[in-house]
PyMOL Python script that loads the backbone (N, CA, C, O; Angstrom):
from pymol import cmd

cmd.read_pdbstr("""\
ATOM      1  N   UNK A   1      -3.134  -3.568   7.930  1.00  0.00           N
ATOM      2  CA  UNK A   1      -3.797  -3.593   6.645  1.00  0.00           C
ATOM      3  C   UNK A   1      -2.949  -2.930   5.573  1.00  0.00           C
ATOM      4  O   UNK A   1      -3.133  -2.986   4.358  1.00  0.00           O
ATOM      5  N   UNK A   2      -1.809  -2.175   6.355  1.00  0.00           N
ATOM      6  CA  UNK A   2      -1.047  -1.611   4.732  1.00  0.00           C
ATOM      7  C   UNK A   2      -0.586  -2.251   3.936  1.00  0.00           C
ATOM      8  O   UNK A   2      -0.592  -2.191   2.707  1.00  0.00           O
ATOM      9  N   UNK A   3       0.213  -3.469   5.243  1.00  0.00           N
ATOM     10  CA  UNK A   3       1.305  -4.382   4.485  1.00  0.00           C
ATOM     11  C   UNK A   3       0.611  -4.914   3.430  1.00  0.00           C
ATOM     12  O   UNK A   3       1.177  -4.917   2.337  1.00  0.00           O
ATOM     13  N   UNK A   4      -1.005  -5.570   3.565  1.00  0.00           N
ATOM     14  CA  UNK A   4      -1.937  -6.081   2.600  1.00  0.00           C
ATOM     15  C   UNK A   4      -2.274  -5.487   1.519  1.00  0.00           C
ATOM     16  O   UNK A   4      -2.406  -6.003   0.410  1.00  0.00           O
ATOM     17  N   UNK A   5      -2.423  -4.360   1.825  1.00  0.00           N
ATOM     18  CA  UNK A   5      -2.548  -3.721   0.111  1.00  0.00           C
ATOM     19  C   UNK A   5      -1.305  -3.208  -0.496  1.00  0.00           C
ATOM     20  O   UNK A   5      -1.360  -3.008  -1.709  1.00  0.00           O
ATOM     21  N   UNK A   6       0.101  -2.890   0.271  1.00  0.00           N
ATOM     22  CA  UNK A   6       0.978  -3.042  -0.568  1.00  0.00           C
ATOM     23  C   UNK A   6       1.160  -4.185  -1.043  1.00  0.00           C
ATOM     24  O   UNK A   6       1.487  -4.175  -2.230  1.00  0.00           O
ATOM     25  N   UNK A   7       1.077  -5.113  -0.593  1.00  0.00           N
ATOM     26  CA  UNK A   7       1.384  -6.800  -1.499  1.00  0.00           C
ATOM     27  C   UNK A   7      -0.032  -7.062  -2.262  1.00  0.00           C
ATOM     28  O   UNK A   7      -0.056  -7.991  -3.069  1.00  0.00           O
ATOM     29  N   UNK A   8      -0.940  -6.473  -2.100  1.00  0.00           N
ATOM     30  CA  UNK A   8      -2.101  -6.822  -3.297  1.00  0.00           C
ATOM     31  C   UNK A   8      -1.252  -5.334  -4.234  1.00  0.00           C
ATOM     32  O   UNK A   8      -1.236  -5.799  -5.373  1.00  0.00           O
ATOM     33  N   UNK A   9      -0.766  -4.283  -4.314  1.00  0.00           N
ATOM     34  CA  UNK A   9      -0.463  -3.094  -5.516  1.00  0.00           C
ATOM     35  C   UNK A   9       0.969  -4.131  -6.035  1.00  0.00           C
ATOM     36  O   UNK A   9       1.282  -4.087  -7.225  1.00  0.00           O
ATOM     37  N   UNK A  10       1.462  -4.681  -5.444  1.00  0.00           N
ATOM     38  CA  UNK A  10       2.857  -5.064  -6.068  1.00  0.00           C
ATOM     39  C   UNK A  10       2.254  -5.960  -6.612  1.00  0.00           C
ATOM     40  O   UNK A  10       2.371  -5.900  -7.836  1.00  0.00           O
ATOM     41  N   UNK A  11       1.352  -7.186  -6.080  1.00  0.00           N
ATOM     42  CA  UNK A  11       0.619  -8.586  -7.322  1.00  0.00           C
ATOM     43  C   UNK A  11      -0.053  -7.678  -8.429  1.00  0.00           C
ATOM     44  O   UNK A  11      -0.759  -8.344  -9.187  1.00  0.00           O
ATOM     45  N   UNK A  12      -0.014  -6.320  -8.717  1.00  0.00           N
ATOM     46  CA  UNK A  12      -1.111  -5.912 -10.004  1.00  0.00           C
ATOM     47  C   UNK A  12      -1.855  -5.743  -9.874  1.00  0.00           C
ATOM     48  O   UNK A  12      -2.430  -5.880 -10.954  1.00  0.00           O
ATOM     49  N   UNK A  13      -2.683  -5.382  -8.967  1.00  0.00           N
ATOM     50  CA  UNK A  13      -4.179  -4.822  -8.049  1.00  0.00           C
ATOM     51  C   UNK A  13      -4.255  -3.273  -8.268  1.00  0.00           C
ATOM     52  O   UNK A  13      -3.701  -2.307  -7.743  1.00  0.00           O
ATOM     53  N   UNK A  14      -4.907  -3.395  -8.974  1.00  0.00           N
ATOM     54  CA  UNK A  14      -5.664  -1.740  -8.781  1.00  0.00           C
ATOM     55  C   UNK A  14      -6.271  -1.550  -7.934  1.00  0.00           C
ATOM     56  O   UNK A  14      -6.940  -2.414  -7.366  1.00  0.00           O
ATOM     57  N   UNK A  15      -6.201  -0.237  -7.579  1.00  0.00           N
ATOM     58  CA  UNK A  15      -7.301   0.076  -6.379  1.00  0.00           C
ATOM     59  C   UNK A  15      -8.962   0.051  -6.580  1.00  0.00           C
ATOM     60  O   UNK A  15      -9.715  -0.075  -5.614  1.00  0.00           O
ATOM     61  N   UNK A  16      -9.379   0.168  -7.788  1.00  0.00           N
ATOM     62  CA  UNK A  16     -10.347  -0.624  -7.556  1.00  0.00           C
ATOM     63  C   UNK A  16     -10.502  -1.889  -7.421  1.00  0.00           C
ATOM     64  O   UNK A  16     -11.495  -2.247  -6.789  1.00  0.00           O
ATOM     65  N   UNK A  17      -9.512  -3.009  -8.007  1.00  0.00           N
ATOM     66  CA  UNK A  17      -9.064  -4.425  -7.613  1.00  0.00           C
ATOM     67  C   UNK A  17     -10.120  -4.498  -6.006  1.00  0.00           C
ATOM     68  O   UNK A  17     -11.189  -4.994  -5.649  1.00  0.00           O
ATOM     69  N   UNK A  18      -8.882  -3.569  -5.354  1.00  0.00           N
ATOM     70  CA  UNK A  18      -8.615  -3.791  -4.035  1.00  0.00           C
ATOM     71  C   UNK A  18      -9.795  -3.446  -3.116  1.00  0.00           C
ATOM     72  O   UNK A  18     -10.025  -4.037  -2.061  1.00  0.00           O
ATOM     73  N   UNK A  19     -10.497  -2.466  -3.599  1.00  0.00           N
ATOM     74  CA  UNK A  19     -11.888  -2.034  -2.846  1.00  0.00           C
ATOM     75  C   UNK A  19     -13.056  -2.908  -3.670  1.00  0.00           C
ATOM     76  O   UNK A  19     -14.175  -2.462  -3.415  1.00  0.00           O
ATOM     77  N   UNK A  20     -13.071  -3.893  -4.473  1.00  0.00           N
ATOM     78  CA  UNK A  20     -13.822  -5.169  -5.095  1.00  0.00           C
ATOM     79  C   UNK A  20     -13.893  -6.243  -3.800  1.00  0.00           C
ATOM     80  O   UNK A  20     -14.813  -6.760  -3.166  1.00  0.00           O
ATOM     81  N   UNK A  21     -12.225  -6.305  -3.745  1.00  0.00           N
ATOM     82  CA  UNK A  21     -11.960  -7.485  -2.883  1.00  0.00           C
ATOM     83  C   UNK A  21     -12.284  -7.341  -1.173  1.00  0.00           C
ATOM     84  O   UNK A  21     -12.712  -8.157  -0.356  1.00  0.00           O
ATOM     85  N   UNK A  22     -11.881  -5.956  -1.061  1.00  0.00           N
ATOM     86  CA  UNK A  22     -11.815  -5.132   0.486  1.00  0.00           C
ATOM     87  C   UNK A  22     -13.147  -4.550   0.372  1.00  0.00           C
ATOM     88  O   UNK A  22     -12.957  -3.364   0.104  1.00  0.00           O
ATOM     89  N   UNK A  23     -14.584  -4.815   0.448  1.00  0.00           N
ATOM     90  CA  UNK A  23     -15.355  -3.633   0.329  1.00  0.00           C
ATOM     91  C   UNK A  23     -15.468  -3.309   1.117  1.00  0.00           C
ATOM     92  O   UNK A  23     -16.522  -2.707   0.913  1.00  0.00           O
ATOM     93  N   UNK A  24     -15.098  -3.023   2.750  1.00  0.00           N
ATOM     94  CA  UNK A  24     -15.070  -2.272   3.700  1.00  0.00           C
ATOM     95  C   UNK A  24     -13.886  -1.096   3.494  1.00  0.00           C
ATOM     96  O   UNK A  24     -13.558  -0.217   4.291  1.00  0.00           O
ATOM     97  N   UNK A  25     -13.415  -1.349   2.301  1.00  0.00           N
ATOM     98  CA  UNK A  25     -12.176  -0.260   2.460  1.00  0.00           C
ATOM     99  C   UNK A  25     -12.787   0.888   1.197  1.00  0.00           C
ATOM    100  O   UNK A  25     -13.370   0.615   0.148  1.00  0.00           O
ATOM    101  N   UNK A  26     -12.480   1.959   1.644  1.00  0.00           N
ATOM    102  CA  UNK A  26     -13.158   2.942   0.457  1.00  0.00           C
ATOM    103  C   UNK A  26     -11.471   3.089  -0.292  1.00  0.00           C
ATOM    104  O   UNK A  26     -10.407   2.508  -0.079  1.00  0.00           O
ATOM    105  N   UNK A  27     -11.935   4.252  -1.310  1.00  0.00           N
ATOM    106  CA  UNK A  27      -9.937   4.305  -2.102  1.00  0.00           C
ATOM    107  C   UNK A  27      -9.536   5.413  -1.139  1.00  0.00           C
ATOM    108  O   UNK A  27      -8.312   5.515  -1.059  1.00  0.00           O
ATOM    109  N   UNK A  28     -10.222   6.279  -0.377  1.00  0.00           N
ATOM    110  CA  UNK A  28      -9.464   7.130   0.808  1.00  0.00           C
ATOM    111  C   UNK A  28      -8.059   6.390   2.001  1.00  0.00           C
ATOM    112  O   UNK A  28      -7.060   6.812   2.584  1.00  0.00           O
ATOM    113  N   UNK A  29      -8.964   4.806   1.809  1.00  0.00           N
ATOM    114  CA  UNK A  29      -8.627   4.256   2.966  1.00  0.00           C
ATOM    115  C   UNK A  29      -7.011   3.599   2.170  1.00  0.00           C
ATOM    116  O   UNK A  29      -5.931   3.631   2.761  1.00  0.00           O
ATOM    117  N   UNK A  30      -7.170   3.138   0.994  1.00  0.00           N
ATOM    118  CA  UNK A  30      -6.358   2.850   0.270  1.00  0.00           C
ATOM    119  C   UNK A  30      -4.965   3.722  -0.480  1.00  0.00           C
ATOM    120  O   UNK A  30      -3.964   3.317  -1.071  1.00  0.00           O
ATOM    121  N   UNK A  31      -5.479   5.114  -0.115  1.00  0.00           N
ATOM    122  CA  UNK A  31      -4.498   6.054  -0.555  1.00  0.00           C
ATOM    123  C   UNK A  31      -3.753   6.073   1.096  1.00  0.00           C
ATOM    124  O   UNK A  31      -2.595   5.756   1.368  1.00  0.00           O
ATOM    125  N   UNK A  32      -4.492   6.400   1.746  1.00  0.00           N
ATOM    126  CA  UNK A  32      -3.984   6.616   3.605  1.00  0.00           C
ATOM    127  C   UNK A  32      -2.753   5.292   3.701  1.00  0.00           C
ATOM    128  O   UNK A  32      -1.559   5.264   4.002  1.00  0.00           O
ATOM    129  N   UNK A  33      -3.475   4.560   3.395  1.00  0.00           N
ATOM    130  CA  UNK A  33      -2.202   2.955   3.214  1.00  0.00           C
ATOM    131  C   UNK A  33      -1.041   2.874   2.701  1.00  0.00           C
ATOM    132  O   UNK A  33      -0.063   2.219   3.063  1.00  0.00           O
ATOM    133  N   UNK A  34      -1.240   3.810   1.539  1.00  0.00           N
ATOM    134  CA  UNK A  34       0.408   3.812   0.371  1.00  0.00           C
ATOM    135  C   UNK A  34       1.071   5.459   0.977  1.00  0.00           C
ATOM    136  O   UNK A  34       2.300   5.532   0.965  1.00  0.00           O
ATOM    137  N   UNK A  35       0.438   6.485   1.388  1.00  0.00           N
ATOM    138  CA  UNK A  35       0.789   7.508   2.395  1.00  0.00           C
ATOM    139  C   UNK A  35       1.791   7.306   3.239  1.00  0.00           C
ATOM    140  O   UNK A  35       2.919   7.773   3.395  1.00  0.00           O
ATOM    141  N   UNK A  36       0.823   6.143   3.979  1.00  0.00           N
ATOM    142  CA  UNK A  36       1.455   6.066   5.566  1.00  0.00           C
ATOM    143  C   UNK A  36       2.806   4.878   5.070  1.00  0.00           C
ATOM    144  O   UNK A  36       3.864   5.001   5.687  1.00  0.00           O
ATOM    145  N   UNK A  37       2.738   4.013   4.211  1.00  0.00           N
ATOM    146  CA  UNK A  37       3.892   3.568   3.801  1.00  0.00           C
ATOM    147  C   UNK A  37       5.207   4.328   3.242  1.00  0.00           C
ATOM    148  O   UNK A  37       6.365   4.112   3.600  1.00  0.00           O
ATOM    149  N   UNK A  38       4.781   5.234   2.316  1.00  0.00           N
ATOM    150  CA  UNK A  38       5.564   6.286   2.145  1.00  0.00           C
ATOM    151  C   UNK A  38       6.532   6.886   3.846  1.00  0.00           C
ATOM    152  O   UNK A  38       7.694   6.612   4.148  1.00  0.00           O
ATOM    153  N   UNK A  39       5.766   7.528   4.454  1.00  0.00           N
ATOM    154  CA  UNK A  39       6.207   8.056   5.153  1.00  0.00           C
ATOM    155  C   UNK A  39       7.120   7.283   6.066  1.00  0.00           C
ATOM    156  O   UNK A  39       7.957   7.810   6.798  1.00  0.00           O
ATOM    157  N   UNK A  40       6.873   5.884   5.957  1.00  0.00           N
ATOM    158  CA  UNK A  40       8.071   5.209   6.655  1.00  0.00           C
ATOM    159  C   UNK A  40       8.844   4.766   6.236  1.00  0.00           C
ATOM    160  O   UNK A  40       9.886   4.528   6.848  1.00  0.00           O
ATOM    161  N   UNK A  41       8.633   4.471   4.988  1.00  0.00           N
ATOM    162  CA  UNK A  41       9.791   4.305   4.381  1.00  0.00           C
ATOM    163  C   UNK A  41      10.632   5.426   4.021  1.00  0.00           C
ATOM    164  O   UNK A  41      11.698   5.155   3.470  1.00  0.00           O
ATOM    165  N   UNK A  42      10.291   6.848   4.271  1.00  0.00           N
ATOM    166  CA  UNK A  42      11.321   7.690   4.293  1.00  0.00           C
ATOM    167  C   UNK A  42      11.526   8.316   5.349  1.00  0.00           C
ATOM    168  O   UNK A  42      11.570   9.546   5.339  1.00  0.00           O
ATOM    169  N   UNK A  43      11.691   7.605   6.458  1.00  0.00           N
ATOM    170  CA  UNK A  43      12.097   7.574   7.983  1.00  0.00           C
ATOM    171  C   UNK A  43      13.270   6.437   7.831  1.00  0.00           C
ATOM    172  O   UNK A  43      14.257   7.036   8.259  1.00  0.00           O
ATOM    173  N   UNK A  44      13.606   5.404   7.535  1.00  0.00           N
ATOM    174  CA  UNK A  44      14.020   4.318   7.019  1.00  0.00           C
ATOM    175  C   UNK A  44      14.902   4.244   6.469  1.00  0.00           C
ATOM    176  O   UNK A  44      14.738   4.595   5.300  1.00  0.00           O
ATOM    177  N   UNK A  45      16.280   3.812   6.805  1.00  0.00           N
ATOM    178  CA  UNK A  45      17.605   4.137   6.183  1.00  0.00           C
ATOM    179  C   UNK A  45      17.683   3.436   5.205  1.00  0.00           C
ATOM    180  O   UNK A  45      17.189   2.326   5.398  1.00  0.00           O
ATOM    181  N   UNK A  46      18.246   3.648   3.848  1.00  0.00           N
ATOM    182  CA  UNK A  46      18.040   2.459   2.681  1.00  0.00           C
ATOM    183  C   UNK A  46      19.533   2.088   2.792  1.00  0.00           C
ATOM    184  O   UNK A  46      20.447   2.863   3.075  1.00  0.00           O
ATOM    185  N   UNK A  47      19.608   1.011   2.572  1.00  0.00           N
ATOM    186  CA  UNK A  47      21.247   0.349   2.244  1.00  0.00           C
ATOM    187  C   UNK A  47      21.138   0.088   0.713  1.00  0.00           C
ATOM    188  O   UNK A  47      20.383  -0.792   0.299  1.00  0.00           O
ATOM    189  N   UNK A  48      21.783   0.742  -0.009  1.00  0.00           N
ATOM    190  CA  UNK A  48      21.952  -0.365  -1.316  1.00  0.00           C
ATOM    191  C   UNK A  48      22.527  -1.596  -1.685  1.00  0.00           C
ATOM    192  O   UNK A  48      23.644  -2.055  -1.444  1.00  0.00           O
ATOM    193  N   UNK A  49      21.755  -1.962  -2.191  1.00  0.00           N
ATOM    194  CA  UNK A  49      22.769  -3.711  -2.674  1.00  0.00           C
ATOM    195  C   UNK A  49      23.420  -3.481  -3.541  1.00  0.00           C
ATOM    196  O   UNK A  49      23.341  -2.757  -4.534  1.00  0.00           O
ATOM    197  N   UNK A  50      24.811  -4.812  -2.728  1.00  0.00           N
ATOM    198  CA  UNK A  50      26.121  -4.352  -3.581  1.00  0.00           C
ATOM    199  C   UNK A  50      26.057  -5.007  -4.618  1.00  0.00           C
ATOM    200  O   UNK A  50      26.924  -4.880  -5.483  1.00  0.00           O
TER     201      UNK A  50
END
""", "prot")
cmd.dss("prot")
cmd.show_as("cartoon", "prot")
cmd.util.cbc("prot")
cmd.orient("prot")
């Protein structure tokens, strides 16, 4: 479910957007989502493009 609400925050979705569309999801559940993305993406080696 993260990957889903990061690609609904990158289309322009607010989190209330997203708990409209998701109403099983509260904004706790929606912050835990961009968190737990965070945290892997800074586990996650970045390469820059050349």
């Amino acid at each position: 479910m993260a990957k889903n609400i990061l690609g609904l925050i990158a289309g322009d979705y607010l989190v209330e957007r997203i708990i409209e569309t998701y109403p099983e999801l509260s904004r706790e559940d929606v912050v835990d989502a961009l968190d737990y993305a965070s945290q892997v993406i800074d586990e996650e080696k970045v390469i820059p493009r050349a």
